[in-house]
N, C-alpha and C positions, 0 to 999 in steps of 0.2 A: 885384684882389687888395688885400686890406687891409696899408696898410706903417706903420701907426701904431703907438705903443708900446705899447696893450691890445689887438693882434692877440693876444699869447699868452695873454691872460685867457679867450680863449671855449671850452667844452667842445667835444673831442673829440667827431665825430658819432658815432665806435664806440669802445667802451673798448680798450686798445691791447694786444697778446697779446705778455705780460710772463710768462718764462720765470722760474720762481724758482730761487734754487741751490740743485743736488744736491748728495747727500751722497757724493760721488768718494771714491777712494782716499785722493789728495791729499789732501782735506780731513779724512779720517778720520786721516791719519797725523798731521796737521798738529794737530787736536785731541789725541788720546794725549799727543803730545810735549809740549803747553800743561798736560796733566793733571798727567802725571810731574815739569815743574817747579813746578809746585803744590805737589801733597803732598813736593815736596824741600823748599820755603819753610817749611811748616808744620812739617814736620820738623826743620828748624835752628832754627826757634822753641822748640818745645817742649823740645829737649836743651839750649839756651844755649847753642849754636854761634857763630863768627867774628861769623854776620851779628847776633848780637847788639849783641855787641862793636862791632861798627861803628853799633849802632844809637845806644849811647851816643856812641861819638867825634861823630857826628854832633850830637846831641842837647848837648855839651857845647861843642861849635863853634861853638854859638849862629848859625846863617846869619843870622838877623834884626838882632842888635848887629853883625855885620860890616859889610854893605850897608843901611843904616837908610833910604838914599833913595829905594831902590824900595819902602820899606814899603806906602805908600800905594796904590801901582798897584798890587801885588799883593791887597789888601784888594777889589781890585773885580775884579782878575782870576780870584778864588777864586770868583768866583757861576757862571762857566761849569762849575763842578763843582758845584753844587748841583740837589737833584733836582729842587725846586719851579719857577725859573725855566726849567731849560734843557728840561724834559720841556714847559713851552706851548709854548716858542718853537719847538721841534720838531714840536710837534702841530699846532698853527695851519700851517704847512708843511707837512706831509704830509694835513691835512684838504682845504687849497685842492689839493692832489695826487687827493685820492680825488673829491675831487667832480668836476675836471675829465676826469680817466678815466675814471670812473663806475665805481668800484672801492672795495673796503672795506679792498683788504691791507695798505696803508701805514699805517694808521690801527691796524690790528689785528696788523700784527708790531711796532708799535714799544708796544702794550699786550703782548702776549706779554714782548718781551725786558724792561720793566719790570716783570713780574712774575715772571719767573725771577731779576730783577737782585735781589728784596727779597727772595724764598725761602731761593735759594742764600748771598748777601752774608749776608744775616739773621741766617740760622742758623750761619753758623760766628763770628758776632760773637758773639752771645749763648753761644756754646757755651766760646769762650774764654776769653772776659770779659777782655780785657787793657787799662792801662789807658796815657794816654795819658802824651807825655813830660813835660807840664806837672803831673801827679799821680801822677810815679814814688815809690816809699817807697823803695825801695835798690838803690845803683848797680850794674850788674854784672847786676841780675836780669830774667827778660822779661816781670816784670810782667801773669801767665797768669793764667785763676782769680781774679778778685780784683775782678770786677764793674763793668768796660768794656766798652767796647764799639765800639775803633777798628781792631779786626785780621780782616778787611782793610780796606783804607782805601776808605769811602763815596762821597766826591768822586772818586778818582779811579776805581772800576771806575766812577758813574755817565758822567763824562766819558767814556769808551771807550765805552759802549754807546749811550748818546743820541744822540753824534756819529757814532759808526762804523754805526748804522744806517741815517744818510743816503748813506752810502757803498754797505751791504749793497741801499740798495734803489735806485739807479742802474740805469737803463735803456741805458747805454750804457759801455763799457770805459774811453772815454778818463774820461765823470765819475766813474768807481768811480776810477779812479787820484787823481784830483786829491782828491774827497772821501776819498780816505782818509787822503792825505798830509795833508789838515788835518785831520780829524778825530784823528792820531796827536801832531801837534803840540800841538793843544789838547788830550790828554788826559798829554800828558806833561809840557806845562806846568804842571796841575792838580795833577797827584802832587807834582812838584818845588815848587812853593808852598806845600801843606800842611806838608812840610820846612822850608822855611824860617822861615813861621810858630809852627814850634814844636808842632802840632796832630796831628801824626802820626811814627810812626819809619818809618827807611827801608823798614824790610822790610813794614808796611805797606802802601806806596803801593806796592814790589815786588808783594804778593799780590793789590794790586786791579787792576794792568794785565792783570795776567792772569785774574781772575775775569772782567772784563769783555770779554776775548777768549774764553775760553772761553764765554762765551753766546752771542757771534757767530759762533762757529764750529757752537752745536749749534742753529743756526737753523732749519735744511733740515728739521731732525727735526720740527717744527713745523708745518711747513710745510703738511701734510695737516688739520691742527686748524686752521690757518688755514683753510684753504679750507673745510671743511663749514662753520664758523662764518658766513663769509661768507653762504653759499648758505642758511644759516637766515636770515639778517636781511634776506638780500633776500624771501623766501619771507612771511615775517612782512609785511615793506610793501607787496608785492602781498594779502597777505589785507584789512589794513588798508583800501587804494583800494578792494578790492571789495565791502567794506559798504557805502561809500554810495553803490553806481553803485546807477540802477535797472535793474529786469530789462526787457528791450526783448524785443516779440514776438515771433517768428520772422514774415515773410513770406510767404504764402501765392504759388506762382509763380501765371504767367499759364496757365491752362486745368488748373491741379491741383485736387485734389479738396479742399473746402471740406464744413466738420462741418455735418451737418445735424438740426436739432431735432427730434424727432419729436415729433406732439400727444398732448398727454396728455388724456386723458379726465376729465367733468365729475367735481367731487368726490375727483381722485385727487391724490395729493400726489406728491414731488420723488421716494420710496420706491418708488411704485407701478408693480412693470413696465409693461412699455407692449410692446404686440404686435407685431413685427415682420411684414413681407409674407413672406407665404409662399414659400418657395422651392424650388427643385426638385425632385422627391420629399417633396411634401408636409412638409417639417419648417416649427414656427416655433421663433422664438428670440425671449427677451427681453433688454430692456438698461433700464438704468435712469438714462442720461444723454444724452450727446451719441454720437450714433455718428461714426464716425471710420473712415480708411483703405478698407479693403473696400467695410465696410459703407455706409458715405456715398455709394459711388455708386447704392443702391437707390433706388427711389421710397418715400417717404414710404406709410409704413401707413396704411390710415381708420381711424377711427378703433371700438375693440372694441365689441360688441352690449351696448348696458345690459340690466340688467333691468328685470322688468317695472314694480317698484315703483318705477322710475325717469322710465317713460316716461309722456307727457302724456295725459290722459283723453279717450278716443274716444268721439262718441254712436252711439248704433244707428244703421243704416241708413237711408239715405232725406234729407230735408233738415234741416239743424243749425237751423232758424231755427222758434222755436215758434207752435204754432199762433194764430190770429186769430180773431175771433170774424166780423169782417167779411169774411172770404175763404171760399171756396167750396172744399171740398178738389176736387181733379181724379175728374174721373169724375160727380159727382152735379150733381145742378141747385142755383140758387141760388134760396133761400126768398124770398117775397114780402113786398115792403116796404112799409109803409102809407106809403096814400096823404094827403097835409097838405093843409089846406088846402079842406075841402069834402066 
């Protein structure tokens, strides 16, 4: 047994039978409730409610001139909420995940929740237009309609989703706990930085903790598009391999029936039946290739009667070889030969 520390670099000899989450009661009640404080947020937005009020107080509290000396670490701690890096850093992880399973789903639910995170997030940004604390026009207002695009706050639904998907896709109870408790940390870090920053109002980073739980939560719904997708791309890589194999013969066993040629007749081409041995009750049959099965275990046809203008020229009767002047036919005497010499 290997006890080196690239023992857990080697693939899996069978991919591992990875239960995905249902969609339970639990779960279902658990999203509703994450919906309904949703549309409550958006709702105290759009009437200039308390939580706006407090969005100014905040806003005018300046957190960044109070604590000026974490400025800087915060400045690097804001990239774990940016889509461009944390969405490689996540993929390079769950890609060395898919290939040593020999599985596609890690790869392909953390593309899913990435593209529910731009749809959903997207479209109610653009829908609101709201604009950020650094380019409010007047105080007191929630800054709706007016051609931003920070409500909900970007960073922080992507932090919930990036990170809480290494949580969602944990193979065992005790990692789903821990990754979640960091993945929550670090997404609550996120929000509360854009705050400080100055880059977003409270109720912001409010609506994106929950944008980004709510896509975790309608995972399971997915979950079936996951899987046919999968089964397409694997489908595609075996068509792929099987262009360039060659086509290998089939085997003939020992003492099975082997195709047998039949002769084809002078002058006849690949077209021209070719006569089969007669068989029982008088029938013939023609074939015009290889015979096979059945027929293969007949004997070989002779081959069919040419015609006449085919066949070689016979002499009459009698000897092929022409007459002599100096031989005697059979039967008669042989004429007298002068005599030389005298």
């Amino acid at each position: 047994m290997r006890t080196d520390i690239f023992a857990r670099l080697d693939r899996e000899p069978e991919p591992p039978k990875i239960e995905p989450p249902r969609m339970s009661r639990h779960r279902i009640a658990l999203f509703c409730g994450t919906l309904a404080f949703y549309l409550a947020i958006v709702v105290a937005v759009l009437v200039s409610s308390w939580l706006v009020t407090l969005d100014w107080k905040v806003m005018l509290f300046r957190p960044y001139q109070q604590w000026p000396e974490i400025h800087a670490f915060l400045d690097y701690y804001i990239v774990l909420g940016q889509r461009g890096p944390t969405a490689t850093m996540v993929a390079c992880w769950l890609g060395w995940r898919s290939w040593r399973q020999h599985t596609m789903r890690p790869l392909l639910t953390l593309g899913a929740s990435l593209l529910l995170l731009n749809v959903t997030v997207g479209a109610v940004k653009i829908g609101l237009g709201r604009l950020g604390p650094h380019y409010a026009t007047q105080i007191g207002s929630a800054e709706l309609f007016a051609g931003g695009d920070i409500f909900p706050s970007g960073h922080t639904a992507n932090a919930v989703v990036t990170w809480g998907i290494l949580a969602y896709l944990a193979t065992t109870p005790r990692a789903r706990r821990y990754l979640s408790a960091v993945s929550a940390i670090v997404s609550l870090g996120v929000g509360l930085t854009t705050v400080y920053l100055g880059t977003h109002w409270l109720s912001d980073v409010l609506l994106g903790w929950v944008a980004g739980l709510l896509i975790l939560l309608s995972l399971p719904w997915v979950e079936p598009l996951i899987t046919r997708a999968e089964a397409w791309i694997f489908a595609q890589r075996e068509a792929l391999r099987g262009r360039g194999r060659p086509v290998a013969s089939v085997p003939v066993a020992a003492g099975g029936p082997r195709p047998v040629v039949l002769p084809q007749p002078v002058g006849a081409t690949a077209e021209t039946p070719v006569l089969e041995p007669v068989a029982a009750g008088g029938h013939t049959s023609t074939t015009t290739g290889t015979v096979t099965g059945a027929r293969s275990r007949a004997h070989p046809a002779p081959p069919s009667h040419l015609v006449r203008s085919e066949r070689s020229p016979v002499t009459p009767a009698g000897s092929r070889r022409p007459p002599h002047a100096d031989r005697t036919p059979r039967g008669g005497t042989a004429p007298a030969r002068p005599v030389s010499g005298g």
